[in-house]
C-alpha positions in Angstrom: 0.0 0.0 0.0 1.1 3.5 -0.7 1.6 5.9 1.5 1.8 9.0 -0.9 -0.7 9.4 -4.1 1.2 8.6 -7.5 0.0 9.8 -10.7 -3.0 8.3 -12.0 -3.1 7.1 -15.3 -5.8 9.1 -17.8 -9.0 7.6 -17.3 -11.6 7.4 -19.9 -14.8 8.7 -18.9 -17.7 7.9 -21.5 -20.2 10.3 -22.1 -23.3 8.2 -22.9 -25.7 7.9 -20.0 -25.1 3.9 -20.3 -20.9 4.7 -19.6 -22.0 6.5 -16.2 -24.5 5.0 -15.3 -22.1 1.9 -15.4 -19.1 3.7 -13.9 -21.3 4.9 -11.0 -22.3 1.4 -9.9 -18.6 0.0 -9.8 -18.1 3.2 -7.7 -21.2 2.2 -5.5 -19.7 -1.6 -5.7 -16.2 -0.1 -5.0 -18.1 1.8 -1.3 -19.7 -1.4 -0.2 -17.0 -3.9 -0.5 -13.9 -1.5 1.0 -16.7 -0.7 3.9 -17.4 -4.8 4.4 -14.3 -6.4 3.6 -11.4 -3.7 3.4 -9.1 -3.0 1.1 -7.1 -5.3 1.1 -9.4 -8.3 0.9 -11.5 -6.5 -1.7 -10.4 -7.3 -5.2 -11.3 -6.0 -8.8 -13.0 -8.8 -9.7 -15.5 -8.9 -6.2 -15.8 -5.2 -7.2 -16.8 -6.5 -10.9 -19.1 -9.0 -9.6 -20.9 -6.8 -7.0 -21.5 -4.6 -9.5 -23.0 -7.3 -11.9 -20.2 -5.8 -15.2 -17.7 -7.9 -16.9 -14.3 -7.8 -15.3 -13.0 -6.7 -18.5 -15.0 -3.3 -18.0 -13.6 -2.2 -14.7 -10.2 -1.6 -16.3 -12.8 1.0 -19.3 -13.1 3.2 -16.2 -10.3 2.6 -13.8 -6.7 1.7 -13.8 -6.2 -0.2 -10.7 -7.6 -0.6 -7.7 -5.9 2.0 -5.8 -7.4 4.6 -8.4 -11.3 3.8 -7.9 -10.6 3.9 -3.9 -8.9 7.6 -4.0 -12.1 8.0 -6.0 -14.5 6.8 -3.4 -13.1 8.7 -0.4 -12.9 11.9 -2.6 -16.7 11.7 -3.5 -18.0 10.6 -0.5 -15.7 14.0 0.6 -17.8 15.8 -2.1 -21.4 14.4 -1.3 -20.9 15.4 2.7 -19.4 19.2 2.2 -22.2 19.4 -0.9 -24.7 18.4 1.4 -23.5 20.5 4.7 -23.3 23.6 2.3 -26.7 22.9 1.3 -28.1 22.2 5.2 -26.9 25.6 6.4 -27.7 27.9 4.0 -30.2 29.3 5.7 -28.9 29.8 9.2 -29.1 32.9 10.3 -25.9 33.1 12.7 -22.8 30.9 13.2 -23.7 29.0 16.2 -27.1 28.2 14.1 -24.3 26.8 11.1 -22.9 24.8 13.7 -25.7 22.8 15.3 -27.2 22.2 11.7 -23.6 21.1 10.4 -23.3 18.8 13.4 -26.8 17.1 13.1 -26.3 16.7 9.2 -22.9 15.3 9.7 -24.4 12.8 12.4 -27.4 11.8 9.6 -25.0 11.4 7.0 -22.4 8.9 9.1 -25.4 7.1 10.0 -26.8 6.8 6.5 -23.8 6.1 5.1 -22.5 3.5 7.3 -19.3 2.6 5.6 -17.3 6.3 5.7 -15.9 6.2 9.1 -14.4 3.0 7.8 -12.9 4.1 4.6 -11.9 7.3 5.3 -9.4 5.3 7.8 -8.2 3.2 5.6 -7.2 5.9 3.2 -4.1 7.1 5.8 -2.6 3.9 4.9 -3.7 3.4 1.1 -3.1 6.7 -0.1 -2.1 9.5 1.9 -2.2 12.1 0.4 -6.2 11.1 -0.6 -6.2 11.0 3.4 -4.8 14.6 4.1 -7.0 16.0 1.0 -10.5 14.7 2.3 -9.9 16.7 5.6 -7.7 19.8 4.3 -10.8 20.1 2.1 -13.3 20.5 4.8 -11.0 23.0 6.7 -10.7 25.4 3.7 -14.4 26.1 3.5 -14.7 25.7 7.4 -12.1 28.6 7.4 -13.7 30.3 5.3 -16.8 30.3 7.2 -15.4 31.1 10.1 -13.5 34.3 9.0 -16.9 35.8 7.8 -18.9 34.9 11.2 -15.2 36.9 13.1 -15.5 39.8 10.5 -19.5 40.2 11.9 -18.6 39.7 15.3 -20.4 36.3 15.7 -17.1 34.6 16.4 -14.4 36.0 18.6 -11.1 36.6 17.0 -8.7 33.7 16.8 -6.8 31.4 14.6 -9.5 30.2 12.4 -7.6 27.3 11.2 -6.9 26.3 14.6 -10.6 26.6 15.6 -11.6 25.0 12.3 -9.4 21.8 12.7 -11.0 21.6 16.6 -14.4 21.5 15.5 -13.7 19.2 12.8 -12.2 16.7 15.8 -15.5 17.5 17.9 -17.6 16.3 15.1 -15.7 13.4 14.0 -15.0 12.2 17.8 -19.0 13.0 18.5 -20.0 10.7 15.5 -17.8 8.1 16.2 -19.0 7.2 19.5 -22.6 8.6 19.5 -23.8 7.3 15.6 -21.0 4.7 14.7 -20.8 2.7 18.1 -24.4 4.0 19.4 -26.3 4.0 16.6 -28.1 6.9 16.9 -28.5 7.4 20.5 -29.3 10.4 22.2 -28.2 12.6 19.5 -30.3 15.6 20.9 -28.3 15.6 24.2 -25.2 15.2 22.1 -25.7 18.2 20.2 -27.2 20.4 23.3 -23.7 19.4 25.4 -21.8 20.1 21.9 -23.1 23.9 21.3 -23.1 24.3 25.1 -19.2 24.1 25.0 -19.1 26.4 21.8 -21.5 28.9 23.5 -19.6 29.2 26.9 -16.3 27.1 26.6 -14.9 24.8 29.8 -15.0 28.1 32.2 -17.8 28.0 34.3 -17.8 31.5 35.0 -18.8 32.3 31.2 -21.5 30.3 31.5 -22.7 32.7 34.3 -22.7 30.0 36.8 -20.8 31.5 40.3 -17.1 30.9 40.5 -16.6 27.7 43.4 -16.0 29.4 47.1 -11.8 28.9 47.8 -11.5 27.2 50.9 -10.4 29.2 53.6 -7.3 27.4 55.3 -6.9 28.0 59.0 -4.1 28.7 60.3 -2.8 27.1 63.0 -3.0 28.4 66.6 0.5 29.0 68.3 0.6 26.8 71.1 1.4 28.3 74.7 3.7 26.7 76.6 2.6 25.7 80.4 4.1 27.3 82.9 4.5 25.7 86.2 
């Protein structure tokens, strides 16, 4: 397995509404089998014969096998920032942005139960595919969050830095909560989420009253006895 994405060879996409219709199901073959069985124990020809096309064919749309993964984890990239974008369009402020973005990223990992899975797998396959389907999310997440510090919705910080920690809230949240929980308690999950980006770990800015310091006594000097 590589570790670093090599050149991929020019791929022939066909036009007709047959050619893409056919590519798209090895592509959908391609998502179920490195979900199920990984990639290394998925081959062309299971990906062939999931997708009910000559083995033959494969090779019409794809050079290898390491080309139609990079492809999957790209477009599964593509479907979930297509599909955020389109979820908070109509949010009126950033803290609305991020509880929509958090729910739609928890409906999409649980619909599509396979891209926890392969998005791991891609560190290990093809690096650079790895790096690109999160540096990809943080460039419009940056984006995002420059325009909500320009209004003033957003204190002023590193918005990189903030990006790449909500990224790890989300994908940390969905792992345990949708992945291993299927599902469970999502609503409290999200309400304990956009508490912490409301008020942050300091109780005080959450208007709660600071804990009372212990007063320490000091000890009494003793007196010595006199006879």
């Amino acid at each position: 397995m590589n570790r670093s994405s090599t050149p991929a060879l020019p791929r022939v996409v066909p036009l007709t509404p047959r050619g893409q219709r056919t590519r798209e199901k090895l592509l959908r073959a391609a998502e179920t089998l490195f979900g199920d069985k990984g990639y290394e124990h998925a081959s062309i020809a299971d990906i062939t014969r999931e997708a009910e096309v000559a083995l033959g064919t494969f090779y019409v749309y794809f050079p290898d096998k390491q080309s139609i993964f990079v492809e999957v984890v790209d477009e599964l990239g593509a479907r979930l920032r297509r599909l955020l974008a389109e979820s908070v369009a109509r949010c009126e402020d950033r803290l609305a942005v991020e509880r929509e973005g958090l729910r739609t990223f928890f409906q999409f990992a649980s619909r599509e139960r396979h891209l926890y899975r392969i998005v791991r797998q891609a560190e290990f396959v093809d690096e650079a595919c790895y790096r690109r389907y999160y540096e990809r999310f943080a460039r419009g997440y940056v984006s995002g969050l420059k325009r909500a510090m320009d209004a003033g919705e957003v204190r002023r910080m590193d918005p990189e830095v903030l990006a790449y920690c909500l990224m790890g809230m989300g994908d940390f949240l969905g792992m345990r909560w949708v992945l291993w929980e299927g599902d469970s308690g999502l609503e409290h999950v999200l309400d304990t989420a956009m508490a912490l980006l409301r008020h942050g770990l300091d109780a005080r800015s959450a208007g709660a009253p600071a804990p009372e310091k212990k007063r320490t006594r000091k000890p009494r000097a003793s007196r010595s006895k006199t006879s």
